[in-house]
PDB file of N, CA, C and O in Angstrom:
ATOM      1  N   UNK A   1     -76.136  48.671 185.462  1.00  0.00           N
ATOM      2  CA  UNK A   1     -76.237  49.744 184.503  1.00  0.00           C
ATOM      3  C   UNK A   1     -75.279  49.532 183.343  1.00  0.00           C
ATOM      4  O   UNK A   1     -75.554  49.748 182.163  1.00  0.00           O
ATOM      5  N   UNK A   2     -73.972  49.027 183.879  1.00  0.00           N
ATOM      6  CA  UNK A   2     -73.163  48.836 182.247  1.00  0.00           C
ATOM      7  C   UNK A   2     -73.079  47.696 181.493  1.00  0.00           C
ATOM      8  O   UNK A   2     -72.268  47.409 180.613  1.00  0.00           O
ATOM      9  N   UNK A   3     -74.445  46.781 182.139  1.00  0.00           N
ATOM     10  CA  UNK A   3     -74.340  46.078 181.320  1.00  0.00           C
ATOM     11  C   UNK A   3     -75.544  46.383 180.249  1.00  0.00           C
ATOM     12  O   UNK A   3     -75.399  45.923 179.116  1.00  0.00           O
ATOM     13  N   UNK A   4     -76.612  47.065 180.523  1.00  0.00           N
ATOM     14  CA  UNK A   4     -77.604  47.729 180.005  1.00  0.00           C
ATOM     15  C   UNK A   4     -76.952  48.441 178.631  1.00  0.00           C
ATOM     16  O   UNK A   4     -77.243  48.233 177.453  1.00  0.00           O
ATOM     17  N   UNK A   5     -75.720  49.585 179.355  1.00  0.00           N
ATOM     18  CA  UNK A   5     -75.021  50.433 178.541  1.00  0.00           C
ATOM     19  C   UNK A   5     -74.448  49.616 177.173  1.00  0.00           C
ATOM     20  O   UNK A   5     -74.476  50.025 176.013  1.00  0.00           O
ATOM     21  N   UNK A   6     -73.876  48.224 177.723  1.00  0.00           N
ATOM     22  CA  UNK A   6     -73.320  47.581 176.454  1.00  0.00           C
ATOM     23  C   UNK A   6     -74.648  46.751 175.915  1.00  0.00           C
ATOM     24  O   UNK A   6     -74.129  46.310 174.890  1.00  0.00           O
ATOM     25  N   UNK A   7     -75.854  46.284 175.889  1.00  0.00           N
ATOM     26  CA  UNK A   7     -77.040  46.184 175.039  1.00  0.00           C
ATOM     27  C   UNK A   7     -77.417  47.646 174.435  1.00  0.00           C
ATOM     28  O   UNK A   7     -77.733  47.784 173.253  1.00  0.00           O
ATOM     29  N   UNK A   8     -77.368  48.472 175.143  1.00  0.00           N
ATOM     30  CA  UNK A   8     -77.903  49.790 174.125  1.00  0.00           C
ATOM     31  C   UNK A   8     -77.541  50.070 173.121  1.00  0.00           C
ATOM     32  O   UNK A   8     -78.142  50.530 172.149  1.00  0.00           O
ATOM     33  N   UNK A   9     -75.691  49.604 173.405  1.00  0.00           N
ATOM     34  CA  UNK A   9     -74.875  50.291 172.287  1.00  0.00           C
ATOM     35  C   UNK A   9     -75.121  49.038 170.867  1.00  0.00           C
ATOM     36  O   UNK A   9     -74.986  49.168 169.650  1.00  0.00           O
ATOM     37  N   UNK A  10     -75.503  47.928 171.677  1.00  0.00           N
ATOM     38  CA  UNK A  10     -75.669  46.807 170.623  1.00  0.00           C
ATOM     39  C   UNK A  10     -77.098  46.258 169.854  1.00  0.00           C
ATOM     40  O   UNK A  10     -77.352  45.260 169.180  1.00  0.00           O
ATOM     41  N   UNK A  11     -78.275  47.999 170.529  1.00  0.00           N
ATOM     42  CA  UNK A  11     -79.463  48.303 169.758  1.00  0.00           C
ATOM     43  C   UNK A  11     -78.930  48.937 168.888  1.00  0.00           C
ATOM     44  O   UNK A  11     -79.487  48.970 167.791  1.00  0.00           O
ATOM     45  N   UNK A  12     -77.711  49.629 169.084  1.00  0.00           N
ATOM     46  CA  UNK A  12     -77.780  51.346 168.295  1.00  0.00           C
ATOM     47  C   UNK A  12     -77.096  50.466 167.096  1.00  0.00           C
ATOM     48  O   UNK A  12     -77.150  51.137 166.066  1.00  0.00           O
ATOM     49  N   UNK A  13     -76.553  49.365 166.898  1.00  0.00           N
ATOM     50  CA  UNK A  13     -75.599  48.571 166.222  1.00  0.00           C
ATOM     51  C   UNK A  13     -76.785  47.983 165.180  1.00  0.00           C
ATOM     52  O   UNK A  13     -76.554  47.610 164.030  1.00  0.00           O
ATOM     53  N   UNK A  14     -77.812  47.983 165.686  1.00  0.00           N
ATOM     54  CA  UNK A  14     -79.284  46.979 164.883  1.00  0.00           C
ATOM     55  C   UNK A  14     -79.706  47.480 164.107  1.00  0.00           C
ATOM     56  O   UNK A  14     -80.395  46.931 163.248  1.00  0.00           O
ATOM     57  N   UNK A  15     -79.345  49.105 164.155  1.00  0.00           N
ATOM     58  CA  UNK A  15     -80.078  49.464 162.968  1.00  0.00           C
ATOM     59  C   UNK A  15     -79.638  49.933 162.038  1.00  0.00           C
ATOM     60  O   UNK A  15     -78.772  50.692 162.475  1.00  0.00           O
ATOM     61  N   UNK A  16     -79.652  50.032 160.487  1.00  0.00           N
ATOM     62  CA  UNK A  16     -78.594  50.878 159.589  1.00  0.00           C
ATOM     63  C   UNK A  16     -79.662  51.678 158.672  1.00  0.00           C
ATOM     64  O   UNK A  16     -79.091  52.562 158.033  1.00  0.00           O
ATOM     65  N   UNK A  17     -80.958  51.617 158.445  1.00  0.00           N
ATOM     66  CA  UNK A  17     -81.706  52.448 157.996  1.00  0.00           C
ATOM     67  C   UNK A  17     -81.827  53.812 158.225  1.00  0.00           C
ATOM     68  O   UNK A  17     -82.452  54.114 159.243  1.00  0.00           O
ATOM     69  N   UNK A  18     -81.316  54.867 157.423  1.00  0.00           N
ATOM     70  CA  UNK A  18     -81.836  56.356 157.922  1.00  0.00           C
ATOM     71  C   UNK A  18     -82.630  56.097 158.117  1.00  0.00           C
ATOM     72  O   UNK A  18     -82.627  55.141 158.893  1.00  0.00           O
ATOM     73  N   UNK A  19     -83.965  56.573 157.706  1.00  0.00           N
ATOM     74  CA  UNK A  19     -85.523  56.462 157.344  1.00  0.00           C
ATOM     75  C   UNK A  19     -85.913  55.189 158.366  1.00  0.00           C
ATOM     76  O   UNK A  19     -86.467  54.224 157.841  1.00  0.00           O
ATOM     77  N   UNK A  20     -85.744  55.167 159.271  1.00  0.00           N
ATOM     78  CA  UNK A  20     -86.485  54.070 159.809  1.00  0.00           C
ATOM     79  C   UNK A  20     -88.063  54.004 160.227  1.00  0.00           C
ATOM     80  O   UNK A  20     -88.511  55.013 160.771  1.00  0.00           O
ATOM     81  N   UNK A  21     -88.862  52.999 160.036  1.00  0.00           N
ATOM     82  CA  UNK A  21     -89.711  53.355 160.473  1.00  0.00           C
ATOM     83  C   UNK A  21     -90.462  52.699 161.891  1.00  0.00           C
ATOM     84  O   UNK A  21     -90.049  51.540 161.912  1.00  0.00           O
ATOM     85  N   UNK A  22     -91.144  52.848 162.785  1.00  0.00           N
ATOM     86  CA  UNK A  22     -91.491  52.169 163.675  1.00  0.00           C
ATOM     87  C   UNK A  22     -92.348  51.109 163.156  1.00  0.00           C
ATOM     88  O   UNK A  22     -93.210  50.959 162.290  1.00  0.00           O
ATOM     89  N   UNK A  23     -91.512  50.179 164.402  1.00  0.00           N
ATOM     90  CA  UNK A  23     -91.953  48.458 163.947  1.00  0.00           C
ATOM     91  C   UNK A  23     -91.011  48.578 165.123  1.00  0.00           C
ATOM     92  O   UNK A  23     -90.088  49.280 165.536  1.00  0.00           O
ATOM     93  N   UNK A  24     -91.926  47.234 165.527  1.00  0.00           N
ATOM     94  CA  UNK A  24     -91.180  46.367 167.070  1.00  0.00           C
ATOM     95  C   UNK A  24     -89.873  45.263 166.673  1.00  0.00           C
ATOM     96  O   UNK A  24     -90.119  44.130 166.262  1.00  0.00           O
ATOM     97  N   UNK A  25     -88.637  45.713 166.840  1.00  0.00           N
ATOM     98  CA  UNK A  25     -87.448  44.610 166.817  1.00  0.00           C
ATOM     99  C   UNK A  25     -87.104  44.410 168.238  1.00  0.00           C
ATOM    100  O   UNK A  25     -87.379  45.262 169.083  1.00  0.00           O
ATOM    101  N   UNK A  26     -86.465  43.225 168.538  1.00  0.00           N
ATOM    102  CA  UNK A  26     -85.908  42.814 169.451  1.00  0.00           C
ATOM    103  C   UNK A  26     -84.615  42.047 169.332  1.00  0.00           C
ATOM    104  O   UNK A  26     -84.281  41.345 168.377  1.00  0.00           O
ATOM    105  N   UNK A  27     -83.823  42.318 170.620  1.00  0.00           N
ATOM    106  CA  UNK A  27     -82.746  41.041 170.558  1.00  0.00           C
ATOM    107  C   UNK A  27     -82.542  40.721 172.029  1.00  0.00           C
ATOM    108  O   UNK A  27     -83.032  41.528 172.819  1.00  0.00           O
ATOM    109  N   UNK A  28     -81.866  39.625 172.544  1.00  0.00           N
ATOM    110  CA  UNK A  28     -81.203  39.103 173.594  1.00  0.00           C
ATOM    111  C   UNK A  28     -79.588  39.258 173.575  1.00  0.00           C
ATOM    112  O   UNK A  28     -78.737  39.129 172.694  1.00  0.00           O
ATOM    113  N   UNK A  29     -79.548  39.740 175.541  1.00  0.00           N
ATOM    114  CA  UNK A  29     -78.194  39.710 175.539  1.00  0.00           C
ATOM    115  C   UNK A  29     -78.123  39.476 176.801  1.00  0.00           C
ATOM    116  O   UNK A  29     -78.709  40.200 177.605  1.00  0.00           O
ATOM    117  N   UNK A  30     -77.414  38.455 177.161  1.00  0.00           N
ATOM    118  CA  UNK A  30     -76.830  37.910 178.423  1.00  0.00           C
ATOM    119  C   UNK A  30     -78.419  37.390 179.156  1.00  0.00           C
ATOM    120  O   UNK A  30     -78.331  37.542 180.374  1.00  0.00           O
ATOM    121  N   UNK A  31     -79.879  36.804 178.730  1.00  0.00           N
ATOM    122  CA  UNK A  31     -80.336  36.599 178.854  1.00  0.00           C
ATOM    123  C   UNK A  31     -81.947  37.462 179.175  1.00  0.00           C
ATOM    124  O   UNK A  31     -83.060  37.105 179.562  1.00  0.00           O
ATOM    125  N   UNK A  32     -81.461  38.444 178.862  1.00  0.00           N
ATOM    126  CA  UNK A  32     -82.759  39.682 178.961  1.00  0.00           C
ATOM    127  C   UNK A  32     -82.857  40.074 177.719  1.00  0.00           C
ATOM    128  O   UNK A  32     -81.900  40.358 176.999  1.00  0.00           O
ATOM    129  N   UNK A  33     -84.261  40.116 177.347  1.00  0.00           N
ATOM    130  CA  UNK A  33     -84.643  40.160 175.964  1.00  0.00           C
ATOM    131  C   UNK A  33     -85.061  41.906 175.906  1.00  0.00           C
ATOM    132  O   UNK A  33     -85.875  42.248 176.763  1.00  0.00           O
ATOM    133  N   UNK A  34     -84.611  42.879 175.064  1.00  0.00           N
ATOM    134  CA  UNK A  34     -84.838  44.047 174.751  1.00  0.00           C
ATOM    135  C   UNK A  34     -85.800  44.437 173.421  1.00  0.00           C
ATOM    136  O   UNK A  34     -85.356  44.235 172.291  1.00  0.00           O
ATOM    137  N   UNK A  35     -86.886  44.899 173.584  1.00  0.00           N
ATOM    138  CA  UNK A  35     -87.958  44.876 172.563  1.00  0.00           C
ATOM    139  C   UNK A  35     -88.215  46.271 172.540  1.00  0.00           C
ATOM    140  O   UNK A  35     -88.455  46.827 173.611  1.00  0.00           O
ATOM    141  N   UNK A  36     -88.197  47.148 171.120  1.00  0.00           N
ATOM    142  CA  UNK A  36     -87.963  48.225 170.933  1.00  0.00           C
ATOM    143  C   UNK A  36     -88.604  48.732 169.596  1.00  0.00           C
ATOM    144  O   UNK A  36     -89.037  47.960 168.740  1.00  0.00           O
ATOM    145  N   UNK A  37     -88.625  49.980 169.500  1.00  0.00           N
ATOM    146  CA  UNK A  37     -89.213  50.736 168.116  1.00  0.00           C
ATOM    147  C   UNK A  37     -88.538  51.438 168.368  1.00  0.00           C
ATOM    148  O   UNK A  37     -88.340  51.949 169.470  1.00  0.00           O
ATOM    149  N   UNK A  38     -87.646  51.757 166.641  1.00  0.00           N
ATOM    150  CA  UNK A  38     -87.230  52.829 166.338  1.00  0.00           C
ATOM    151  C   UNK A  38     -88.056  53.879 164.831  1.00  0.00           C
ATOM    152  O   UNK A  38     -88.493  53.527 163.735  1.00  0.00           O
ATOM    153  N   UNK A  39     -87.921  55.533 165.674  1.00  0.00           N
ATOM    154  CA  UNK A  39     -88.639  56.415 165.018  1.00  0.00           C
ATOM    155  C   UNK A  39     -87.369  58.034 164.756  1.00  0.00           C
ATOM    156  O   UNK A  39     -86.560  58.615 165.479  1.00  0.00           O
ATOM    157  N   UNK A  40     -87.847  58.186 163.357  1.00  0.00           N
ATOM    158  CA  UNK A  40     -86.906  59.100 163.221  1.00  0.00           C
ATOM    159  C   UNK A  40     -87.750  60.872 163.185  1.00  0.00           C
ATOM    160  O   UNK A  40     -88.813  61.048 162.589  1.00  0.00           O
ATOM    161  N   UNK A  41     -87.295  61.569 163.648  1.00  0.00           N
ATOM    162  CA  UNK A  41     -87.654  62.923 163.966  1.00  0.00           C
ATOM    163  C   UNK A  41     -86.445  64.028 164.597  1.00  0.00           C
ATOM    164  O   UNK A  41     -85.738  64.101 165.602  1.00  0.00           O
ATOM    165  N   UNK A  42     -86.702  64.867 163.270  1.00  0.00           N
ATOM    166  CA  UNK A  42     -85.739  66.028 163.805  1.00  0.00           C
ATOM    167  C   UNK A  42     -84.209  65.441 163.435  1.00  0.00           C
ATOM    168  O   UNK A  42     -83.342  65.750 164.253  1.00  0.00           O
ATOM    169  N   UNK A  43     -83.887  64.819 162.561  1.00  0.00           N
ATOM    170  CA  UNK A  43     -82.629  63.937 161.869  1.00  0.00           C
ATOM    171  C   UNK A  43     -82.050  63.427 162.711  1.00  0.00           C
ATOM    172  O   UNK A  43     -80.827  63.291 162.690  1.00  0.00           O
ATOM    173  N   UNK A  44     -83.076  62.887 163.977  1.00  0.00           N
ATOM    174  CA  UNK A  44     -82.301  62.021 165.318  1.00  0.00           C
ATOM    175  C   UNK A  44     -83.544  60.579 165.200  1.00  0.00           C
ATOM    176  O   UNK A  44     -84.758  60.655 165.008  1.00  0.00           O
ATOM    177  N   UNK A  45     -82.589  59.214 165.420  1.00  0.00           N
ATOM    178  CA  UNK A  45     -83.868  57.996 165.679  1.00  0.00           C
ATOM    179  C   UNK A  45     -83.639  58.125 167.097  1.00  0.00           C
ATOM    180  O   UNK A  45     -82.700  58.444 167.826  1.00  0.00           O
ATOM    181  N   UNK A  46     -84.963  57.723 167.234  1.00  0.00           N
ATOM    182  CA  UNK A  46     -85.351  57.285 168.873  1.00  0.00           C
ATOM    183  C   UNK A  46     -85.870  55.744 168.997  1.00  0.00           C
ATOM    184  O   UNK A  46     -86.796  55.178 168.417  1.00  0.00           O
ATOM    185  N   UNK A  47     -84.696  55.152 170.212  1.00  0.00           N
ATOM    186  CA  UNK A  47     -85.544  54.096 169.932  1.00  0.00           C
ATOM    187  C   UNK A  47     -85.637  53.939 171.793  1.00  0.00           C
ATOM    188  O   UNK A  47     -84.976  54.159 172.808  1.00  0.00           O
ATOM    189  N   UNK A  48     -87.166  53.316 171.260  1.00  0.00           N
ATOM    190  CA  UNK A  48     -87.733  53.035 172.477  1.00  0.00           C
ATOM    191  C   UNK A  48     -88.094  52.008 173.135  1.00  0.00           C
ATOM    192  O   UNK A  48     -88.330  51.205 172.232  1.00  0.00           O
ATOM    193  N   UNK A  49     -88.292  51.500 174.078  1.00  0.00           N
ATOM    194  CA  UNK A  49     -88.892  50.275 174.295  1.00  0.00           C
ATOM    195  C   UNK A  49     -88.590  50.057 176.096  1.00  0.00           C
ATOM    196  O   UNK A  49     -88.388  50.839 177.025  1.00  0.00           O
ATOM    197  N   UNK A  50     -88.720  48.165 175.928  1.00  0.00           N
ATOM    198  CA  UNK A  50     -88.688  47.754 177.484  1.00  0.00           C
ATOM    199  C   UNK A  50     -87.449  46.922 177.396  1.00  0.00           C
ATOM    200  O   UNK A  50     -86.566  46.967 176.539  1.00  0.00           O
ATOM    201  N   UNK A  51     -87.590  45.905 178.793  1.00  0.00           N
ATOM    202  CA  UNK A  51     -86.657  44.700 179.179  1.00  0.00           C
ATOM    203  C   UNK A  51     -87.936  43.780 179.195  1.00  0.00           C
ATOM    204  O   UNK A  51     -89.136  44.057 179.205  1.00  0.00           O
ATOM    205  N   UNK A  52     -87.186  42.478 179.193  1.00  0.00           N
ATOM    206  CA  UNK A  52     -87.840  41.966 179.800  1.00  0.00           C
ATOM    207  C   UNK A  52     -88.406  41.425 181.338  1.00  0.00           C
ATOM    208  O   UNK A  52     -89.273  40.674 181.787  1.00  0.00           O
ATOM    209  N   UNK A  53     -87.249  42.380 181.855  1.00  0.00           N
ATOM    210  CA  UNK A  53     -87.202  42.313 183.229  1.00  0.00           C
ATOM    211  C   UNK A  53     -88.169  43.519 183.486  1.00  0.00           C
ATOM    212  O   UNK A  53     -88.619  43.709 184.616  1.00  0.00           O
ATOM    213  N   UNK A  54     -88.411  44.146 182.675  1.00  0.00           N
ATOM    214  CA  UNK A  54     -90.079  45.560 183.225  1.00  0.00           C
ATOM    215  C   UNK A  54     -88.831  46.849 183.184  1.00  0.00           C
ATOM    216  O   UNK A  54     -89.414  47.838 182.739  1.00  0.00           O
ATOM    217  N   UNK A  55     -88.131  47.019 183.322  1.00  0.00           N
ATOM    218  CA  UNK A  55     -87.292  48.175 182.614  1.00  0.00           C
ATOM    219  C   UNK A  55     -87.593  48.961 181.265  1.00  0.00           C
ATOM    220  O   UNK A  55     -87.830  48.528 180.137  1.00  0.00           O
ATOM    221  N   UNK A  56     -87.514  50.148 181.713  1.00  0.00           N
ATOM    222  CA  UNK A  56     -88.171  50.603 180.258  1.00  0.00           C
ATOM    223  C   UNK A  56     -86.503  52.039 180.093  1.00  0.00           C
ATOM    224  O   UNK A  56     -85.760  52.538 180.938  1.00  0.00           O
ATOM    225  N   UNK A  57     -86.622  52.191 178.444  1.00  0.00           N
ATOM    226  CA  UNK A  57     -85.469  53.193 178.188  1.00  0.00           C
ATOM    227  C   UNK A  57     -86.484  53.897 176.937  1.00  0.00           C
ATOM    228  O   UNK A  57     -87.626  53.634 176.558  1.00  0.00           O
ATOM    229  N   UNK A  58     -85.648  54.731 176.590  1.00  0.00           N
ATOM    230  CA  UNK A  58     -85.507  55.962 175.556  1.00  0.00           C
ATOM    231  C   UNK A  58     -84.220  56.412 175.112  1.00  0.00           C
ATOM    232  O   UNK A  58     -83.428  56.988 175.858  1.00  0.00           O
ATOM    233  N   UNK A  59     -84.011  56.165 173.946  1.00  0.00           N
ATOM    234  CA  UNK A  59     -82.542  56.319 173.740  1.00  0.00           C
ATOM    235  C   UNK A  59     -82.601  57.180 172.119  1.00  0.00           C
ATOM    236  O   UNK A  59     -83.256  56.698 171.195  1.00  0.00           O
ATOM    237  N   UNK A  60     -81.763  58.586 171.960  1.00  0.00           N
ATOM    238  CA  UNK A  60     -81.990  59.883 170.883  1.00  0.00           C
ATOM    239  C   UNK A  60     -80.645  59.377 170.163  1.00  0.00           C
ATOM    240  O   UNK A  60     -79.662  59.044 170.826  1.00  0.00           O
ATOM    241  N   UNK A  61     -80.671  59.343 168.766  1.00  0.00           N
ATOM    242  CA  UNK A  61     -79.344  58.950 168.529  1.00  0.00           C
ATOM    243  C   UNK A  61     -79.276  59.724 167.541  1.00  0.00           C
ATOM    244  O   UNK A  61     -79.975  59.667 166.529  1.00  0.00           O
ATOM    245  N   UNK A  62     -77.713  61.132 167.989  1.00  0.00           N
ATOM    246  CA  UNK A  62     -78.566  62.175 166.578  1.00  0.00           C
ATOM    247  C   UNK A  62     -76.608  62.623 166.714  1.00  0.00           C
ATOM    248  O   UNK A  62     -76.016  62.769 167.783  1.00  0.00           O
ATOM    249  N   UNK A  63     -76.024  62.744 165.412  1.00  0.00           N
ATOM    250  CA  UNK A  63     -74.674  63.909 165.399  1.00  0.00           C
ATOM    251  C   UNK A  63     -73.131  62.585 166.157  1.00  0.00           C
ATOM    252  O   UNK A  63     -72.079  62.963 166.672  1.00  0.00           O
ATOM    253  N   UNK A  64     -73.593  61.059 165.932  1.00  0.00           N
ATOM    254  CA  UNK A  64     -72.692  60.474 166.786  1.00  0.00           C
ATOM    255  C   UNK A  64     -72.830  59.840 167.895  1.00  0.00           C
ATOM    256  O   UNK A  64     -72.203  58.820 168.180  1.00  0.00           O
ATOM    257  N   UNK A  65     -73.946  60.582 168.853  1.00  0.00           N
ATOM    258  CA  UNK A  65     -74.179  60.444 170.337  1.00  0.00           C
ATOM    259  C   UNK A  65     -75.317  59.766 170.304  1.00  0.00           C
ATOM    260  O   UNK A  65     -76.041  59.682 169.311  1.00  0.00           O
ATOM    261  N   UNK A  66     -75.537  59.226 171.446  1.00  0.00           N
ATOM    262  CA  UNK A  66     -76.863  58.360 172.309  1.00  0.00           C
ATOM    263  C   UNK A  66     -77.264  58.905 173.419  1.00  0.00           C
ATOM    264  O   UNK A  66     -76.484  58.758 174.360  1.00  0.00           O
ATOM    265  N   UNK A  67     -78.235  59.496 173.627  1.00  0.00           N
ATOM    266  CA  UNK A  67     -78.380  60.424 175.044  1.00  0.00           C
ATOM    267  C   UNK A  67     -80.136  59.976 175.020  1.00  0.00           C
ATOM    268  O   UNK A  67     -81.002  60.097 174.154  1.00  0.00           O
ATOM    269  N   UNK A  68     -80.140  59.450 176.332  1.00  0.00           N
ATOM    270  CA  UNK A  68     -81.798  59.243 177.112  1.00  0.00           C
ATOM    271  C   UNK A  68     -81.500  58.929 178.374  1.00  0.00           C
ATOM    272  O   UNK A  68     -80.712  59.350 179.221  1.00  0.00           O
ATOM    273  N   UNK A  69     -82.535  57.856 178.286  1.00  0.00           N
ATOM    274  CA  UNK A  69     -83.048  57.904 179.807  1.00  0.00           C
ATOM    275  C   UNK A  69     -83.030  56.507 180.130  1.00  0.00           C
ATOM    276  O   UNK A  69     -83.631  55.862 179.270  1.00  0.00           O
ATOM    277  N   UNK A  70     -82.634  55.916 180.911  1.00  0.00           N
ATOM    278  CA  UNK A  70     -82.612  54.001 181.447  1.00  0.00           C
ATOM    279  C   UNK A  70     -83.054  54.067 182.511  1.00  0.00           C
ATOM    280  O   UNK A  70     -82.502  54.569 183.490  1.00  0.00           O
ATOM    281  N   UNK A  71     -84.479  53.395 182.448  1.00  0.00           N
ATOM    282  CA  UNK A  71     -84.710  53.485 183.983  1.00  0.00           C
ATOM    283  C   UNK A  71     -85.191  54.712 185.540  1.00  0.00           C
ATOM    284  O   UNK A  71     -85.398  54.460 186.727  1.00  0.00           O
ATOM    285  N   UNK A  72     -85.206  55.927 184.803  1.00  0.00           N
ATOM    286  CA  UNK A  72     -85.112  57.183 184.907  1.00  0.00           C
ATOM    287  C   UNK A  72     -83.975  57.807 185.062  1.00  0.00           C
ATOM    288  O   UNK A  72     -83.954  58.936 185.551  1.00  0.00           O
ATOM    289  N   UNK A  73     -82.616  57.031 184.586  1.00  0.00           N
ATOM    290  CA  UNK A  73     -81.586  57.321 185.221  1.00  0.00           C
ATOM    291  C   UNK A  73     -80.703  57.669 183.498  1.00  0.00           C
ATOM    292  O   UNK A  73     -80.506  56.834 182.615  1.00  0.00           O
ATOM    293  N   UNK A  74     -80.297  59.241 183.476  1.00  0.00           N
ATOM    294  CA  UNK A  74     -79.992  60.082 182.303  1.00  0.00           C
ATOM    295  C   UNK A  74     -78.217  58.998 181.829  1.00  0.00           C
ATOM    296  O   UNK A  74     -77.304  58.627 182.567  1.00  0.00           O
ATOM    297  N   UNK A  75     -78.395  58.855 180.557  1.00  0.00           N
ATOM    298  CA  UNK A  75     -77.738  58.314 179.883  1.00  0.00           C
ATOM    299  C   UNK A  75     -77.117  58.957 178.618  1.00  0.00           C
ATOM    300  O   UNK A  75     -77.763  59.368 177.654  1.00  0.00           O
ATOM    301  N   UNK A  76     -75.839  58.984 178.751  1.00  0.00           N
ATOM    302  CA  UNK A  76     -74.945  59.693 177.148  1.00  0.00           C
ATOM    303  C   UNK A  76     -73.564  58.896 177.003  1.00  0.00           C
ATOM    304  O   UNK A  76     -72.957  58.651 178.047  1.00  0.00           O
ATOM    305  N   UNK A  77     -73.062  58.502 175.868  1.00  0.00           N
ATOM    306  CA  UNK A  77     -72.168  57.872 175.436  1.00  0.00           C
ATOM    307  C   UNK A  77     -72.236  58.057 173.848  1.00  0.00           C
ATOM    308  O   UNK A  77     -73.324  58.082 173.274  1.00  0.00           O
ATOM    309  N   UNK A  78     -71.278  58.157 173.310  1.00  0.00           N
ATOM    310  CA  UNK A  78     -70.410  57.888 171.877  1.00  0.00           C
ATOM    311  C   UNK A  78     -71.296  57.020 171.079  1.00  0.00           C
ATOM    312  O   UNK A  78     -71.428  56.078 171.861  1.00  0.00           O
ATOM    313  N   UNK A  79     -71.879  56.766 170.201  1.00  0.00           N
ATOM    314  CA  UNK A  79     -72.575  55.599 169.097  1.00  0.00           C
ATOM    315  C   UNK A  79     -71.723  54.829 168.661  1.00  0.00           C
ATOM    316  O   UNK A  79     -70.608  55.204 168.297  1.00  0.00           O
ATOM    317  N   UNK A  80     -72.087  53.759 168.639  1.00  0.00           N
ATOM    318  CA  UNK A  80     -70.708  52.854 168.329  1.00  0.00           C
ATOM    319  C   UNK A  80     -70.287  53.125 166.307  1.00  0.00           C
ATOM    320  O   UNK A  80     -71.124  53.497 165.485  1.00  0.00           O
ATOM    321  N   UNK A  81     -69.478  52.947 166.138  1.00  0.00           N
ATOM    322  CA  UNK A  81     -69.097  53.785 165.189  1.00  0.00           C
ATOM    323  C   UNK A  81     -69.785  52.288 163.901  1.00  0.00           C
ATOM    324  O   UNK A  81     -69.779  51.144 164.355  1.00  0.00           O
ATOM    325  N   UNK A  82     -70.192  52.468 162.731  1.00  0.00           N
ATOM    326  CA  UNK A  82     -70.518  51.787 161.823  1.00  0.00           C
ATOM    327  C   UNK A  82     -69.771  51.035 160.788  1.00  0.00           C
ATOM    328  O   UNK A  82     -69.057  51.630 159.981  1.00  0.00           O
ATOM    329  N   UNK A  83     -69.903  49.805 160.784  1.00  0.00           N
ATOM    330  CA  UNK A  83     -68.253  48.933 160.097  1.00  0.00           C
ATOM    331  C   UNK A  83     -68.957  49.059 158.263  1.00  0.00           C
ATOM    332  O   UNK A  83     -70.097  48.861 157.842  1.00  0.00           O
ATOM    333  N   UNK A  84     -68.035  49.354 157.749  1.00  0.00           N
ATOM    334  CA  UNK A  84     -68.434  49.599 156.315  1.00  0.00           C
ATOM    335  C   UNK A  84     -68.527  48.250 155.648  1.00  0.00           C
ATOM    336  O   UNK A  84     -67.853  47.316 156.083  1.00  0.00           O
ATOM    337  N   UNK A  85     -69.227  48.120 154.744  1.00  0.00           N
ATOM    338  CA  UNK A  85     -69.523  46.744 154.009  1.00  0.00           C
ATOM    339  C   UNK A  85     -68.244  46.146 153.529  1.00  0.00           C
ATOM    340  O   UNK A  85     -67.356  46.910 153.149  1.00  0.00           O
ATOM    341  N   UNK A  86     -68.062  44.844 153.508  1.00  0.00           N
ATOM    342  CA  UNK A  86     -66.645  44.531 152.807  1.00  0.00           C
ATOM    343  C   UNK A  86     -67.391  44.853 151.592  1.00  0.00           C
ATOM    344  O   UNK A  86     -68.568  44.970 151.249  1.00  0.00           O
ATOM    345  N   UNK A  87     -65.761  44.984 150.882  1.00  0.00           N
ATOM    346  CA  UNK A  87     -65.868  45.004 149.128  1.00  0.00           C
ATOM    347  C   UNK A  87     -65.079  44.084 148.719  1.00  0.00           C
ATOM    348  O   UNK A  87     -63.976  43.821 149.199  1.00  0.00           O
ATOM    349  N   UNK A  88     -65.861  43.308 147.386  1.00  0.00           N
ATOM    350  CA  UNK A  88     -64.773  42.587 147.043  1.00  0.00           C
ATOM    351  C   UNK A  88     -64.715  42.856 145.252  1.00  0.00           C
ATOM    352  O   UNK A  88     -65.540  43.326 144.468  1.00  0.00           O
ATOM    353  N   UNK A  89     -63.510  42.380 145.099  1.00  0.00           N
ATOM    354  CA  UNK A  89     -62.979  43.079 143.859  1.00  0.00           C
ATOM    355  C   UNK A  89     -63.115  42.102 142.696  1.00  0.00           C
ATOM    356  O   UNK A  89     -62.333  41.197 142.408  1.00  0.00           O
ATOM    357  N   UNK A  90     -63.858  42.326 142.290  1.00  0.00           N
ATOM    358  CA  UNK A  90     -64.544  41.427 140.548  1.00  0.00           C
ATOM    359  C   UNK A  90     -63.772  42.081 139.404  1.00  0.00           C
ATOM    360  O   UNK A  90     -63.732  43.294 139.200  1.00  0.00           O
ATOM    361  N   UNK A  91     -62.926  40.769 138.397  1.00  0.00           N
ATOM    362  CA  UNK A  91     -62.180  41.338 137.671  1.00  0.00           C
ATOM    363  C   UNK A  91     -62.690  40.277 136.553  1.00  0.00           C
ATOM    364  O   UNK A  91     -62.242  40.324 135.407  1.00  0.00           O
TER     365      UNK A  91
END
């Protein structure tokens, strides 16, 4: 489960679009490939999807938080917080 927990947090990391729209992204981590759509409703994205191991999640990401479901098994943790763009200074 926590290793699931640290791919979720490194879906919630994939996306930076408010407005997102559904379309299938994926990534790999530690060898299980996570394939997902994210959809926005109610000023929360949801993103959804499988494993490739046949695992399926739902994950609400609305106010900070991540709260769903892994597996049928209820899930909440902190959003990993968003690193701001470097700036660089043109003179």
């Amino acid at each position: 489960m926590s290793k699931f927990l640290f791919a979720a947090a490194a879906a919630v990391l994939t996306f930076t679009a408010p407005m997102a729209i559904a379309s299938e992204r994926s990534f790999t981590h530690e060898g299980v490939t996570y394939t997902y759509s994210i959809t926005t409703r109610d000023k929360a994205q949801i993103l959804e999807g499988r494993t490739s191991k046949g695992g399926e999640f739902r994950l609400n990401v609305k106010n900070g938080w991540v709260e769903g479901y892994v597996n049928d098994t209820r899930v909440s943790f902190r959003a990993p917080r968003e690193k701001a763009p470097a700036q660089i200074a043109a003179r």
